[in-house]
TORMITOR-144516 format. One record per residue (C-alpha): x negated, y, z negated; residue number from 1. Coordinates in nm, 3 decimals. Last residue first. Layout:
<nodes>
- X:Y:Z:NUM
...
</nodes>
This chain:
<nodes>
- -12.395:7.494:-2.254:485
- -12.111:7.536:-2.019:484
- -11.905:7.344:-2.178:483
- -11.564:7.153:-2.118:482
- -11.727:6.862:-1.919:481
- -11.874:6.641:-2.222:480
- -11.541:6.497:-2.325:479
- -11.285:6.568:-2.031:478
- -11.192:6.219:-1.840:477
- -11.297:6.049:-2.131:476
- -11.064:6.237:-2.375:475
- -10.770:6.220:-2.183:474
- -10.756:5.885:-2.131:473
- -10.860:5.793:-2.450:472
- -10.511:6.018:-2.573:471
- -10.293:5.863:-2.354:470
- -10.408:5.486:-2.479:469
- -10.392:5.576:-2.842:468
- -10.695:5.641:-2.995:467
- -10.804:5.484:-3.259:466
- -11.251:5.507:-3.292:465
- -11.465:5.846:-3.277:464
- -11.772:5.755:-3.339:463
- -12.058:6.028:-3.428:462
- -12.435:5.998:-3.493:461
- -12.617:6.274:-3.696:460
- -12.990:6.419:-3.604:459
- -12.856:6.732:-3.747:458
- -12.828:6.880:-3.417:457
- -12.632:6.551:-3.369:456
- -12.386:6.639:-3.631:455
- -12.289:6.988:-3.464:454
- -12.267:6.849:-3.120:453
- -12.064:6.581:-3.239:452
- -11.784:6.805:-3.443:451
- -11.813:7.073:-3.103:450
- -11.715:6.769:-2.848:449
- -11.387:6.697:-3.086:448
- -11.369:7.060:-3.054:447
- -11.334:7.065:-2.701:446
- -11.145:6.734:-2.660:445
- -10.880:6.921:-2.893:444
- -10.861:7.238:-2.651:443
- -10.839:7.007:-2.354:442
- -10.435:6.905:-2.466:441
- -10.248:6.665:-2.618:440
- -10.471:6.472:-2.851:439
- -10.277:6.212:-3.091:438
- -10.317:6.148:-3.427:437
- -10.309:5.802:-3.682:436
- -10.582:5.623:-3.503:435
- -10.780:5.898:-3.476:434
- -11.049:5.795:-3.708:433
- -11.374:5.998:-3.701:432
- -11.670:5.775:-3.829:431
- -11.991:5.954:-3.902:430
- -12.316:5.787:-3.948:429
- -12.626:5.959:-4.073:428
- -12.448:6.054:-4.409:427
- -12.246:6.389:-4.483:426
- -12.413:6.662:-4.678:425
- -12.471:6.901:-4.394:424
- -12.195:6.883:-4.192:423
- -11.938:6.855:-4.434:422
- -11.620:6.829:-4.195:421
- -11.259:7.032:-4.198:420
- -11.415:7.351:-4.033:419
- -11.406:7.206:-3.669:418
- -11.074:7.101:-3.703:417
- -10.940:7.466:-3.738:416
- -10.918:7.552:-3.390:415
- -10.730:7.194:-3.314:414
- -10.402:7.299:-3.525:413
- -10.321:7.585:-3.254:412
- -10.492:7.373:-2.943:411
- -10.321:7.068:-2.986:410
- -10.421:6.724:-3.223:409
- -10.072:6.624:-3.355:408
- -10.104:6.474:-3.679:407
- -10.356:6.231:-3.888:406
- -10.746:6.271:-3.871:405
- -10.893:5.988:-4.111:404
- -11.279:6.096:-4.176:403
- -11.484:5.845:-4.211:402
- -11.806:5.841:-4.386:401
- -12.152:5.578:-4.376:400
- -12.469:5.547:-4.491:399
- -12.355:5.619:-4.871:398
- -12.349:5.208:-4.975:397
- -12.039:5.231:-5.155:396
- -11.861:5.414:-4.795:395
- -11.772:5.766:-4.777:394
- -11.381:5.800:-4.761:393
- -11.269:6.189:-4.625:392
- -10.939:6.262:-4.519:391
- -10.823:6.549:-4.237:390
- -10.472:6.658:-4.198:389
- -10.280:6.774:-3.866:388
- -9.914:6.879:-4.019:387
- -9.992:7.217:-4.038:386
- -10.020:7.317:-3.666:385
- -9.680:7.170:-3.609:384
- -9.537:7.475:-3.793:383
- -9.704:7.735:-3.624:382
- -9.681:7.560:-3.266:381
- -9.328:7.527:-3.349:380
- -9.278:7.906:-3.452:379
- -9.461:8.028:-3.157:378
- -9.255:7.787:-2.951:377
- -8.926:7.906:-3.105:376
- -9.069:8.265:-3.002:375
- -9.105:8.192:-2.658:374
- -8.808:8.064:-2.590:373
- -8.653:8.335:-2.804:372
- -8.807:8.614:-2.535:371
- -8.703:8.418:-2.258:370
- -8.317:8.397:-2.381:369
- -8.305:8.740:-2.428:368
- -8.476:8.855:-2.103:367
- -8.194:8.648:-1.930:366
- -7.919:8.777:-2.105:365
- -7.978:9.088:-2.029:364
- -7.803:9.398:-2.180:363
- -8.186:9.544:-2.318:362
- -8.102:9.606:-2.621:361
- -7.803:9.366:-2.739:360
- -8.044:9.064:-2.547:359
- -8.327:9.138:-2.693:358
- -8.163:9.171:-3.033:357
- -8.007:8.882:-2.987:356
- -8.278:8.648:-2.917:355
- -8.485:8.791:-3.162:354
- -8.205:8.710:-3.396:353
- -8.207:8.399:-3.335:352
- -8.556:8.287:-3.283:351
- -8.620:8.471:-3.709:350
- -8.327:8.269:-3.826:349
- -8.485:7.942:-3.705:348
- -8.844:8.064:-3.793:347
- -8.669:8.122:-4.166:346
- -8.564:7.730:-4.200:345
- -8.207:7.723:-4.230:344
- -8.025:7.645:-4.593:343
- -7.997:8.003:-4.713:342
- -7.838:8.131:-4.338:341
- -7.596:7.823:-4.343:340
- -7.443:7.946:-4.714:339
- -7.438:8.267:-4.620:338
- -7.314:8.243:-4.307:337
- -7.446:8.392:-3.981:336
- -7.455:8.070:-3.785:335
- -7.048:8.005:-3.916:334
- -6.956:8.314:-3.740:333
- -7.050:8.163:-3.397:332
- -6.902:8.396:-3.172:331
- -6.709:8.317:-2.865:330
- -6.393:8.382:-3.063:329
- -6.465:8.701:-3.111:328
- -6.542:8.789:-2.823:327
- -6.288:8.666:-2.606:326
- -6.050:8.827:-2.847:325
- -6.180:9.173:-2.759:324
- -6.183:9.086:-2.388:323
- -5.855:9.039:-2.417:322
- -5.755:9.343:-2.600:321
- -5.956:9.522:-2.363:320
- -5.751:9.378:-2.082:319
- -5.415:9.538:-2.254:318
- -5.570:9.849:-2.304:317
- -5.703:9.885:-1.980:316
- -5.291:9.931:-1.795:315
- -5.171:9.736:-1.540:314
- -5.080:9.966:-1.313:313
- -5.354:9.901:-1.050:312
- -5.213:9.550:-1.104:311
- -4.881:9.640:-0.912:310
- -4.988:9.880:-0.628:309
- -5.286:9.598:-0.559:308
- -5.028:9.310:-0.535:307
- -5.120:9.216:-0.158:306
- -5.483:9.260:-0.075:305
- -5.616:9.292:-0.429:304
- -5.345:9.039:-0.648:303
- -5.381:8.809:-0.364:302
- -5.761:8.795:-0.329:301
- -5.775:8.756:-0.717:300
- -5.490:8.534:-0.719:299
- -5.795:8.294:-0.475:298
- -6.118:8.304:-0.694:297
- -5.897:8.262:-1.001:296
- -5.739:7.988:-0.846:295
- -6.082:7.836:-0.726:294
- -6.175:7.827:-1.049:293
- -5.889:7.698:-1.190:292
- -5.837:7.398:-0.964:291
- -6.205:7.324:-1.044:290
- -6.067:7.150:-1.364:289
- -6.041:7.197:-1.736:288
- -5.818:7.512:-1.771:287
- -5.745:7.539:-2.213:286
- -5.637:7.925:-2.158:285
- -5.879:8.051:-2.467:284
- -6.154:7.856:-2.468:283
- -6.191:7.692:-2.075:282
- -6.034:8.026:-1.865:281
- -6.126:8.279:-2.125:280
- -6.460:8.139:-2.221:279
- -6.543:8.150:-1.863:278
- -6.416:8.511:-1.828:277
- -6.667:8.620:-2.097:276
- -6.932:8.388:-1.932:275
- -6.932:8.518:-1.610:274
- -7.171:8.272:-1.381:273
- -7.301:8.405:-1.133:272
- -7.378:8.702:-0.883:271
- -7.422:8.827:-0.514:270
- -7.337:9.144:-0.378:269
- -7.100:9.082:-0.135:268
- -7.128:9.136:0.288:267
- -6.916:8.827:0.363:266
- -7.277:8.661:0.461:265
- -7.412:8.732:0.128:264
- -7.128:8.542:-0.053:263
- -7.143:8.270:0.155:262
- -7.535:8.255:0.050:261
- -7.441:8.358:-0.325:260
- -7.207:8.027:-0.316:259
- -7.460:7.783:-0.171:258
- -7.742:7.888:-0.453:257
- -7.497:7.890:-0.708:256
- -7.416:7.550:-0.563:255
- -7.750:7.414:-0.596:254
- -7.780:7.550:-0.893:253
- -7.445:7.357:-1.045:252
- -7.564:7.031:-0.897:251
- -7.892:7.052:-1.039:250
- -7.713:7.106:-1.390:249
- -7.466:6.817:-1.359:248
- -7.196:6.858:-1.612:247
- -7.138:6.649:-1.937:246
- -6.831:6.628:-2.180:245
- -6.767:6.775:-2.454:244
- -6.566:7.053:-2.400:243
- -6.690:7.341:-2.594:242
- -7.049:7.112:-2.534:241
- -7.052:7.095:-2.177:240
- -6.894:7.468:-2.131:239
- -7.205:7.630:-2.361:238
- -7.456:7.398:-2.126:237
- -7.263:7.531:-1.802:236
- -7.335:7.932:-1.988:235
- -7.668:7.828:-1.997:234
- -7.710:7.701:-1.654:233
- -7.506:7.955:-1.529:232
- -7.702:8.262:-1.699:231
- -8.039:8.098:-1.653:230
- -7.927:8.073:-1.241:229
- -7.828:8.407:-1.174:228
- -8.131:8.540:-1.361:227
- -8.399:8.339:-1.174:226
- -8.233:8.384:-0.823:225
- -8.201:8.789:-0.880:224
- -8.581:8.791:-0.944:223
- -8.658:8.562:-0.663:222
- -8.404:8.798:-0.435:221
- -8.545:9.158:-0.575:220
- -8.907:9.046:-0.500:219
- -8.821:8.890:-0.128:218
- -8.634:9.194:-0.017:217
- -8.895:9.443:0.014:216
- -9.187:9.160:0.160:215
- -8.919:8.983:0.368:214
- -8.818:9.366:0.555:213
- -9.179:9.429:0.624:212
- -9.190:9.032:0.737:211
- -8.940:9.164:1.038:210
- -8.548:9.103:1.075:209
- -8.479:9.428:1.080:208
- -8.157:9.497:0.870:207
- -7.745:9.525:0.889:206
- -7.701:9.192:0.702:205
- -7.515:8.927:0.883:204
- -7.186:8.865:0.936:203
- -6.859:8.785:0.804:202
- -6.548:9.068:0.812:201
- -6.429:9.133:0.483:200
- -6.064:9.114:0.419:199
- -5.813:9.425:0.415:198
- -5.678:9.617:0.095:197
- -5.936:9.669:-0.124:196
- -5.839:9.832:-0.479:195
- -5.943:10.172:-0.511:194
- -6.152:10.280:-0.868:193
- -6.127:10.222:-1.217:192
- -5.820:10.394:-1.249:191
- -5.630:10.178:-1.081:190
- -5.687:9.936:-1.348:189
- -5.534:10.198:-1.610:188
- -5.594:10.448:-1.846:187
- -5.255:10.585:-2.064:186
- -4.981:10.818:-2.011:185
- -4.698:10.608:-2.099:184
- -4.389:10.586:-1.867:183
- -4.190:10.417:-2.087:182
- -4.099:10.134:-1.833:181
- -4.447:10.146:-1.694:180
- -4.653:10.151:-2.049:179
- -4.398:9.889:-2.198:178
- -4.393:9.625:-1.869:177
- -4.790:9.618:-1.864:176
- -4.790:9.574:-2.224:175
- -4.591:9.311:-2.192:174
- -4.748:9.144:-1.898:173
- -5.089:9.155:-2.012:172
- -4.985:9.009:-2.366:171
- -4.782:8.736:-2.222:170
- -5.092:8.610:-1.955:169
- -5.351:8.660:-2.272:168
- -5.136:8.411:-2.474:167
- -5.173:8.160:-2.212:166
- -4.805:8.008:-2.155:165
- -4.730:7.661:-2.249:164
- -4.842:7.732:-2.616:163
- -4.636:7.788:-2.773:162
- -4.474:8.002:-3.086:161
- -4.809:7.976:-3.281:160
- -5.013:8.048:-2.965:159
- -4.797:8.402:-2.950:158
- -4.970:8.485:-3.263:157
- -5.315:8.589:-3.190:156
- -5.279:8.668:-2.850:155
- -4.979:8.887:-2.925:154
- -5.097:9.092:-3.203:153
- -5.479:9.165:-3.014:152
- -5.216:9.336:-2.732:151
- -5.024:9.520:-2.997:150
- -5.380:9.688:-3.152:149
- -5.483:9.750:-2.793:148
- -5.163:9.939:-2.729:147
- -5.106:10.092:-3.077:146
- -5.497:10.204:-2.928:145
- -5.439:10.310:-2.630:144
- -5.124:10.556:-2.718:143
- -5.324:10.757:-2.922:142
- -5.498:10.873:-2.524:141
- -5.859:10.798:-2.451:140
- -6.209:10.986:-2.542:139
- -6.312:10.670:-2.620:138
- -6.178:10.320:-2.651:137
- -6.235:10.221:-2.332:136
- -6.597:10.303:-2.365:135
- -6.604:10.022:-2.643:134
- -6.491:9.745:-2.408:133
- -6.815:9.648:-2.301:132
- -6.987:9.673:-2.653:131
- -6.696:9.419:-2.748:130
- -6.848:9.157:-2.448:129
- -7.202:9.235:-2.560:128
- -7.195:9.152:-2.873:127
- -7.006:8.785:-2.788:126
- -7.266:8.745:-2.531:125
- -7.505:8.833:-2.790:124
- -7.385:8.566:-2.990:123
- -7.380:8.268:-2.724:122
- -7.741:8.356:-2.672:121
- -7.844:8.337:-3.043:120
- -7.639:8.044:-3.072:119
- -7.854:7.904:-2.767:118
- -8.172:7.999:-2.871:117
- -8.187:7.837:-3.191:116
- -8.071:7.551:-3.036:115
- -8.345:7.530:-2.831:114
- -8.409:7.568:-2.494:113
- -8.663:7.313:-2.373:112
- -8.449:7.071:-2.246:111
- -8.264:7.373:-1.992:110
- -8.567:7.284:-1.806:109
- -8.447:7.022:-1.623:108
- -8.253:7.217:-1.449:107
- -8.509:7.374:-1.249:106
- -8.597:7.064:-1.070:105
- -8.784:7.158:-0.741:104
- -8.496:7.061:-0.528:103
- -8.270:7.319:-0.798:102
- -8.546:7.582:-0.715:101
- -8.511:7.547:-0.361:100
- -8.181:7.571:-0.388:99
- -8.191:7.895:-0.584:98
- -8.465:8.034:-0.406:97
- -8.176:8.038:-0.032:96
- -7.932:8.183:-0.266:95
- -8.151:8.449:-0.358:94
- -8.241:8.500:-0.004:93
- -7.861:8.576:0.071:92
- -7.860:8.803:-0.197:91
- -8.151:8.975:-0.046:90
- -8.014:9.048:0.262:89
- -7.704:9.240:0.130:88
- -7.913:9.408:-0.069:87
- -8.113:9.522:0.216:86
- -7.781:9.612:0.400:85
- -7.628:9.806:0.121:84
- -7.876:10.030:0.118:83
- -8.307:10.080:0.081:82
- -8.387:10.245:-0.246:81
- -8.036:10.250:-0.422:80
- -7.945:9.909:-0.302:79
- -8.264:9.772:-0.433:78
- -8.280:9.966:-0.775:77
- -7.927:9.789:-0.777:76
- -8.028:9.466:-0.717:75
- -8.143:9.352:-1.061:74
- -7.875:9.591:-1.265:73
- -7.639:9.386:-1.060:72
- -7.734:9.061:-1.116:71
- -7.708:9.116:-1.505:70
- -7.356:9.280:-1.489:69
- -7.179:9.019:-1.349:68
- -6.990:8.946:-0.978:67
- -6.830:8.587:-0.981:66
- -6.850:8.261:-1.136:65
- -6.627:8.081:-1.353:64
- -6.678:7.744:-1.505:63
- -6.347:7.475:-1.515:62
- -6.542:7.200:-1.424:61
- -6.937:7.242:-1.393:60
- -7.166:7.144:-1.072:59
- -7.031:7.377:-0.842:58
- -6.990:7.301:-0.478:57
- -6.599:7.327:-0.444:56
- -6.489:7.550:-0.773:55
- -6.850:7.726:-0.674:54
- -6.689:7.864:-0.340:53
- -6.370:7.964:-0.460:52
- -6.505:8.156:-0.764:51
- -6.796:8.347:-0.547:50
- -6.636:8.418:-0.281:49
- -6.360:8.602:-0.456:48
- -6.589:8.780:-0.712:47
- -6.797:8.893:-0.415:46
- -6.455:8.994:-0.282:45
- -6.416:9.199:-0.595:44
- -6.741:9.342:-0.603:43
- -6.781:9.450:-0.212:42
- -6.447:9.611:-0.244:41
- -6.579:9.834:-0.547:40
- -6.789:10.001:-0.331:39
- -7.145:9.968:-0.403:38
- -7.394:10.096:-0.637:37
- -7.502:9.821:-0.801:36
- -7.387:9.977:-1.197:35
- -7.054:10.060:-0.981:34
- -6.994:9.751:-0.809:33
- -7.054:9.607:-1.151:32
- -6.724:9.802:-1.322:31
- -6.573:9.718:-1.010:30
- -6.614:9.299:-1.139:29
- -6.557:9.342:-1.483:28
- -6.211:9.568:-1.398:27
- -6.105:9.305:-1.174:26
- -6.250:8.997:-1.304:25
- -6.008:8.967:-1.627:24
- -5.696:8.943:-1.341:23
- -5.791:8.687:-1.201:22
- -5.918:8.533:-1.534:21
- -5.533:8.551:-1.659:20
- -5.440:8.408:-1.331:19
- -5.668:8.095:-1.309:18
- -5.546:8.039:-1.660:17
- -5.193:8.018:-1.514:16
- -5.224:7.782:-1.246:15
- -5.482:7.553:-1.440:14
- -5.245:7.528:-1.722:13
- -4.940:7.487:-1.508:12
- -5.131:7.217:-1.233:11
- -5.223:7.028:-1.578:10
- -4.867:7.037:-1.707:9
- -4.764:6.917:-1.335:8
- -4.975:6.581:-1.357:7
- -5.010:6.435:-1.020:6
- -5.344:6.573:-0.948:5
- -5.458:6.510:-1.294:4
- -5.576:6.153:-1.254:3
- -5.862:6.304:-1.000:2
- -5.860:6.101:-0.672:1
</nodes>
């Protein structure tokens, strides 16, 4: 049994965190039902659903998922084309590719995300979190922003007085209690659309069960699957190391996969990880344990079905200050330094602001975080391509030369290999010394094989002496078999 069961300041924190995110998810989460197309119901129980079931099966403490932004611009073409019921369908496929995909060892590739990547991710989260409060702030009563400006007052200042009571708890309230008591005209949570006031009913999805139905749904799922679980992978990897301590990724995407499946069969539209309200709950509220999550997951039930009047008064302004603080306290302000920005290497700059930029234009994180990938690998394969150096020592006698080949032999520092030798003046015997490389990959048995076949047209003989057990292997099972000539 967990050691902070019996510890009442832990119930508190968790308690009241799980509240502040409660009530975070609401606008996020009809805000989404909107970009999918759906009643705002379906994203708030899918919020619901989501939180409670991951706080069980989730592989994370203290990590929020509900109804985002990302899985809903996937499925919404879906919805749009087909209905609810097709979407519907293909959530529950999604979670159905996400367990197969944490069998087939997803997680493991979160290794090959650098860290590049990852403070260029965390970044654009932060971007896009103030981008999502920007449309509050227009066309919108004076009174928002005194309110907004009040709000940001209280959450940075109330901490100093204590902190027993999330900041973003007492500024929600207050403001709440000023625009009602004063009767100020401003935008509220009601405003964003009709809270839901009965539970869904479980089921299955309103569709043909037929392979014409697979084939629609089957592209939208996979797609959905791949996106849900980047997000929560990353977003358990930003958790692991705010907290320090270590989560189990296959765990986590098997339980994203077991949560959109529940999900599906309450008739909700699917999602993830949140990050913004993540950050609030671990960050900003200090909630370590599942007991938050699945608090979140259930005040937000309680606040719909039975508090709706109440928080559809609560006005935006004091949300967007929230969100506002979220952000900027999930950015990393020391990564755009000047001092850090003169001392890292300009591929490293170059990854992370790719990875923002993709992220900022096209408001998915996933694209982002693909599109640095791949640049921090152009960059390494750049840089590592420099480091393979060829020596020259011809013997006293002249019958003999060896070249010394040191580095990593791989097919961007491989191409240029063949160039390094003197063909034509070199003696009858060549010695090629690998002892100090290693060959990764069939494009350096390929030019090995084009260095011999260029000496023996010369009536040249070739050894190639050194290498490392991995690298023999490799080269006898390929030498000789990579032409067609």
């Amino acid at each position: 049994m967990p050691d902070w069961i019996a510890d009442p300041k832990t119930w508190r924190t968790e308690a009241l965190a799980g509240l502040v995110v409660a009530l975070a998810l609401i606008p996020e989460a009809i805000s989404f039902s909107v970009i999918a197309g759906v009643d705002p119901a379906v994203g708030l129980f899918t919020s619901v659903t989501m939180a409670v079931t991951i706080s069980v099966v989730g592989g994370r403490r203290a990590m929020i998922s509900a109804a985002t932004g990302a899985v809903a611009l996937v499925i919404a073409p879906l919805n749009r084309e087909h209905g609810l019921g097709h979407l519907i369908a293909a959530v529950l496929l999604a979670g159905v590719f996400q367990i197969i995909l944490a069998v087939l060892g997803v997680a493991r590739l979160m290794r090959f995300i650098p860290r590049s990547v990852m403070v260029g991710f965390v970044n654009a989260l932060a971007i896009l979190v103030f981008m999502a409060q920007v449309p509050e702030m227009r066309d919108v009563p004076w009174a928002v922003y005194p309110l907004i400006a009040g709000g940001l007052v209280l959450l940075v200042f109330f901490p100093k007085i204590t902190t027993a009571v999330p900041a973003p708890l007492v500024s929600i309230v207050i403001l709440t209690v000023i625009t009602v008591a004063a009767g100020i005209a401003v935008p509220t949570v009601g405003d964003k659309g009709e809270l839901p006031s009965a539970l869904p009913v479980p089921g299955l999805p309103d569709v043909p069960f037929t392979l014409d139905t697979l084939t629609t749904v089957a592209p939208y799922a996979f797609a959905m699957a791949l996106v849900g679980l980047m997000e929560s992978l990353l977003t358990a990897k930003l958790i692991d190391d705010i907290t320090d301590t270590r989560s189990s990724k296959t765990r986590e995407s098997v339980g994203q996969g077991i949560a959109n499946i529940v999900t599906g069969l309450l008739g909700g539209m699917g999602g993830c990880a949140v990050i913004g309200q993540t950050m609030i709950n671990v960050k900003v509220s200090g909630a370590r344990t599942r007991l938050s999550t699945f608090l979140a997951g259930a005040f937000l039930l309680v606040l719909c079905i039975v508090f709706g009047p109440v928080v559809s008064d609560i006005p935006m302004a004091a949300l967007v200050a929230v969100m506002i603080m979220v952000s900027v306290a999930a950015f990393d302000w020391h990564s755009i330094a000047p001092k850090t920005l003169r001392r890292m290497p300009a591929g490293e700059i170059a990854v992370m602001v790719i990875t923002v930029v993709c992220v900022v234009v096209t408001h998915n994180l996933a694209v982002g975080v693909v599109a640095g990938s791949v640049a921090a690998m152009v960059v390494f394969a750049r840089r590592v391509a420099h480091l393979a150096d060829v020596t020259a020592v011809t013997d006293p006698d002249g019958t003999t030369v060896v070249y010394r080949v040191t580095g990593e032999l791989f097919f961007a520092s491989s191409n240029d290999l063949v160039g390094r030798f003197d063909y034509a003046a070199d003696p009858d015997r060549v010695v090629i010394d690998l002892s100090a490389a290693h060959i990764w990959d069939a494009s350096s048995v390929a030019a090995l094989d084009a260095i011999e076949t260029r000496y023996a047209k010369r009536g040249k003989t070739v050894e190639i002496t050194g290498l490392n057990d991995p690298s023999a292997r490799l080269h006898g099972r390929l030498t000789g078999e990579l032409s067609g000539h």
